[in-house]
C-alpha positions as YAML, in Angstrom:
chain: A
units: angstrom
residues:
- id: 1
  name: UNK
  ca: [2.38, -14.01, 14.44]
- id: 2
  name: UNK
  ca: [1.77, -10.58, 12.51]
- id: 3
  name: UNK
  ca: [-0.17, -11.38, 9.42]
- id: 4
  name: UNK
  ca: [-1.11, -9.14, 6.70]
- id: 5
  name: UNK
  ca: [-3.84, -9.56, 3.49]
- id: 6
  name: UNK
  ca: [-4.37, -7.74, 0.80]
- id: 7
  name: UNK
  ca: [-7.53, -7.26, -0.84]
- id: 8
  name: UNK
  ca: [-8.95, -5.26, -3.35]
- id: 9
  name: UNK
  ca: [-7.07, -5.79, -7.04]
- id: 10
  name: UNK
  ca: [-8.11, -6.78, -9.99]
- id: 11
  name: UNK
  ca: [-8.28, -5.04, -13.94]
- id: 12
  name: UNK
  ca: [-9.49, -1.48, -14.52]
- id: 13
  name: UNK
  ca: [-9.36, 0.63, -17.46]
- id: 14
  name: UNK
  ca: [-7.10, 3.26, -17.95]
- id: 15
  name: UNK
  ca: [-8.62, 6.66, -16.17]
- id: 16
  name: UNK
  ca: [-10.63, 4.42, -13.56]
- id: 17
  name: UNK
  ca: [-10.23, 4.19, -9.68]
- id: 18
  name: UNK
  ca: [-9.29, 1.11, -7.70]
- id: 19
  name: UNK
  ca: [-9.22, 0.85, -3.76]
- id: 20
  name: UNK
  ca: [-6.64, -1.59, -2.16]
- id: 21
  name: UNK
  ca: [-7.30, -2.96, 1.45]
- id: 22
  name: UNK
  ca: [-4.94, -4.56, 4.22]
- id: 23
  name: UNK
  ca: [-6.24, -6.03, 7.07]
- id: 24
  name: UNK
  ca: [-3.49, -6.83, 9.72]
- id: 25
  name: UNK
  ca: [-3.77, -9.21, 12.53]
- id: 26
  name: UNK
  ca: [-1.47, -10.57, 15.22]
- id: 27
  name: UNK
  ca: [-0.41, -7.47, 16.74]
- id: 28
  name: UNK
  ca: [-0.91, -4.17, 17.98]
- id: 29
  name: UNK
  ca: [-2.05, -2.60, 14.76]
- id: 30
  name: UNK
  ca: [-1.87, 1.33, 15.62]
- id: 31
  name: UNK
  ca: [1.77, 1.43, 17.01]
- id: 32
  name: UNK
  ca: [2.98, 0.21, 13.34]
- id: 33
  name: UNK
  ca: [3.77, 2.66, 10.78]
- id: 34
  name: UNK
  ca: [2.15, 0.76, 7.64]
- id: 35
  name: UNK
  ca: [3.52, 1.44, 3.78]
- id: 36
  name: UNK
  ca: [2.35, 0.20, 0.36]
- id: 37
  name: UNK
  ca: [4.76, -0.95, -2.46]
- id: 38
  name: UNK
  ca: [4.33, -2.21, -5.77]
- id: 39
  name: UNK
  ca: [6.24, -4.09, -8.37]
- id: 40
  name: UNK
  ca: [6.03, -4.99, -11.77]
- id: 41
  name: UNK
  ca: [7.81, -7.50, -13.92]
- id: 42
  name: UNK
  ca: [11.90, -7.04, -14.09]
- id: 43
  name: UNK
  ca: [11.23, -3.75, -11.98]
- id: 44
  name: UNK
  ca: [12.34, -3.15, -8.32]
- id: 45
  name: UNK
  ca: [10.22, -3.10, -5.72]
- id: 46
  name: UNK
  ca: [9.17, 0.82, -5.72]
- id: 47
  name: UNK
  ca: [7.71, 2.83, -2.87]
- id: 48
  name: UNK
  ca: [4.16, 4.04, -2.85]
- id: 49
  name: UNK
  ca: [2.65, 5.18, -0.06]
- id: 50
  name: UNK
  ca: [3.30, 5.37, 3.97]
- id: 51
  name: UNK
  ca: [1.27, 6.43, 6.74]
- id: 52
  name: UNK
  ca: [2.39, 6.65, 10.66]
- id: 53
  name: UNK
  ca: [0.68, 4.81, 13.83]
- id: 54
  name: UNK
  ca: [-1.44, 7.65, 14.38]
- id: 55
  name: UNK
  ca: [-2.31, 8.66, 10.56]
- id: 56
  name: UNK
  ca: [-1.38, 11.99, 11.43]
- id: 57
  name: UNK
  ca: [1.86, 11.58, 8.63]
- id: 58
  name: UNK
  ca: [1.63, 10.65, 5.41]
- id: 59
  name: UNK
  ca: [4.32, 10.32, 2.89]
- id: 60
  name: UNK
  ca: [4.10, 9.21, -1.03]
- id: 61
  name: UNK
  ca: [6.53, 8.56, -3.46]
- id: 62
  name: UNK
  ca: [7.18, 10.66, -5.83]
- id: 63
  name: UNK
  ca: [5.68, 9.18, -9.64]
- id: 64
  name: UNK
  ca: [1.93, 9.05, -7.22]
- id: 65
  name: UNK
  ca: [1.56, 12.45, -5.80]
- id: 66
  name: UNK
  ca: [-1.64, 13.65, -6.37]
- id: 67
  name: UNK
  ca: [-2.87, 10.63, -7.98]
- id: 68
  name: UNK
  ca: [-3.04, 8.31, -4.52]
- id: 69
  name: UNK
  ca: [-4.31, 8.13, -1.08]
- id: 70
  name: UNK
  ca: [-3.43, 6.63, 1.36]
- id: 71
  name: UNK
  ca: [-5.38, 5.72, 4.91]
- id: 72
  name: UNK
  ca: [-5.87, 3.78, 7.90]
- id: 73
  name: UNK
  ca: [-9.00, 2.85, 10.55]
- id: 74
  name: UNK
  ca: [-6.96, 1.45, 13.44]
- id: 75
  name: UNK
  ca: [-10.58, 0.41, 14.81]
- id: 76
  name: UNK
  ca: [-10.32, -1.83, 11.80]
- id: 77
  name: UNK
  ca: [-6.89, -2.71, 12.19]
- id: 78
  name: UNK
  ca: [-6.62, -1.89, 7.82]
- id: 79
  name: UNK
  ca: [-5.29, 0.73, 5.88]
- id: 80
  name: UNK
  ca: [-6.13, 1.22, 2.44]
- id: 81
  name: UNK
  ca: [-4.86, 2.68, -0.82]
- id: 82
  name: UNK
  ca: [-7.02, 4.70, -2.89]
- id: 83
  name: UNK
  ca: [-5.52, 4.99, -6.25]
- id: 84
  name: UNK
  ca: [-7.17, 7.39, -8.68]
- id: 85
  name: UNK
  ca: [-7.00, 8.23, -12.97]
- id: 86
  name: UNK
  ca: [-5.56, 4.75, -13.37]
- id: 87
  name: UNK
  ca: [-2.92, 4.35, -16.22]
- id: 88
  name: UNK
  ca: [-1.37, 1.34, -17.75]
- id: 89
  name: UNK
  ca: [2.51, 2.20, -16.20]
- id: 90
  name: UNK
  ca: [0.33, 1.45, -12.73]
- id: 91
  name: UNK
  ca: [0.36, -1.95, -13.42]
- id: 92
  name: UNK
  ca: [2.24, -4.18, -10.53]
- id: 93
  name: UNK
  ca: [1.65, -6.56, -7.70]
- id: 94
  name: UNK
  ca: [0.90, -4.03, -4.83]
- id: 95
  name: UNK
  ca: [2.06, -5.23, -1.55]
- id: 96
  name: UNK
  ca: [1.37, -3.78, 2.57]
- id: 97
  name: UNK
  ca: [3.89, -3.81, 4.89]
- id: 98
  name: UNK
  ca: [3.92, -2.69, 8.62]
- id: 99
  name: UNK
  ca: [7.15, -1.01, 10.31]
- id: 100
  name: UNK
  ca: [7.80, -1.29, 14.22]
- id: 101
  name: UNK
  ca: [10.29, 1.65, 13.58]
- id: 102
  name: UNK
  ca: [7.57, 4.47, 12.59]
- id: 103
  name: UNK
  ca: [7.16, 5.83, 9.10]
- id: 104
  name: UNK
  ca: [9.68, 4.38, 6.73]
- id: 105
  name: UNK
  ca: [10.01, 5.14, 3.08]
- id: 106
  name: UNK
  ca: [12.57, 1.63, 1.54]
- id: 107
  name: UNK
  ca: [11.07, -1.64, 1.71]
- id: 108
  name: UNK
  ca: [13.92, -3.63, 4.13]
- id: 109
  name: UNK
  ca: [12.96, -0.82, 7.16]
- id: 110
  name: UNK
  ca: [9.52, -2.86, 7.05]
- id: 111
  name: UNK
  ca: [9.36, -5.54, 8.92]
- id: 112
  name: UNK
  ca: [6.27, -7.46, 8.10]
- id: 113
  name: UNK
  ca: [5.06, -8.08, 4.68]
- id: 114
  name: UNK
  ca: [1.39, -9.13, 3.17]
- id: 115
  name: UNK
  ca: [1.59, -11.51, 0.10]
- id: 116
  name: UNK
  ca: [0.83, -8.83, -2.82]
- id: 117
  name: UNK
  ca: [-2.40, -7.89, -4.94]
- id: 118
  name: UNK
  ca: [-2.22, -7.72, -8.92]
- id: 119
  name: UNK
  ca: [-3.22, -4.51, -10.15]
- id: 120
  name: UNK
  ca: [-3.80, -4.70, -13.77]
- id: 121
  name: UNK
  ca: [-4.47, -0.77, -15.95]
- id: 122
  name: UNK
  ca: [-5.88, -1.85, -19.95]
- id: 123
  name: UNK
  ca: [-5.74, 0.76, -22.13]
...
């Protein structure tokens, strides 16, 4: 069974710097393509960040550009988030996921799921 935890969340102030972690386990971590996604109350679940098998590709949605990072040690089996000037709009449970189908940028192309971090940005 693939498993995936989160680690890393917690409350920052606005401007500050938070780094997520996933570690997966159960499988053959570098062939998935792994993605983050967040989502706050009454909101949709909202793309992030994705990174291939490899970490050659790296793709980010559009309201983070510039502002995240995202990364992956497949010696580790974890990829991590680095999210940078914090502001309160940031705010969300941020969840990993891990495609079998390479880089993917909606949330049903991913076919494993961890159980979320909160991520809370005070003003």
């Amino acid at each position: 069974q693939v498993q995936l935890v989160e680690s890393g969340g917690g409350l920052v102030q606005a401007g500050g710097s938070l780094r997520l972690s996933c570690v997966v386990s159960g499988g053959t971590f570098s062939i998935y393509a792994m993605g983050w996604f967040r989502q706050a109350p009454g909101k949709e679940r909202e793309f992030v960040a994705a990174i291939s098998g490899s970490g050659a590709l790296r793709r980010y949605g559009d309201s983070v550009k510039g502002q995240f990072t995202i990364s992956r040690d497949n010696t580790k089996s974890t990829v991590t988030l680095q999210m940078m000037s914090l502001r309160p709009d940031d705010t969300a449970v941020y969840y990993c996921a891990a495609s079998l189908s390479g880089l993917r940028l909606t949330a049903v192309e991913y076919d494993y799921w961890g159980q979320g971090t909160q991520v809370t940005v005070s003003s």
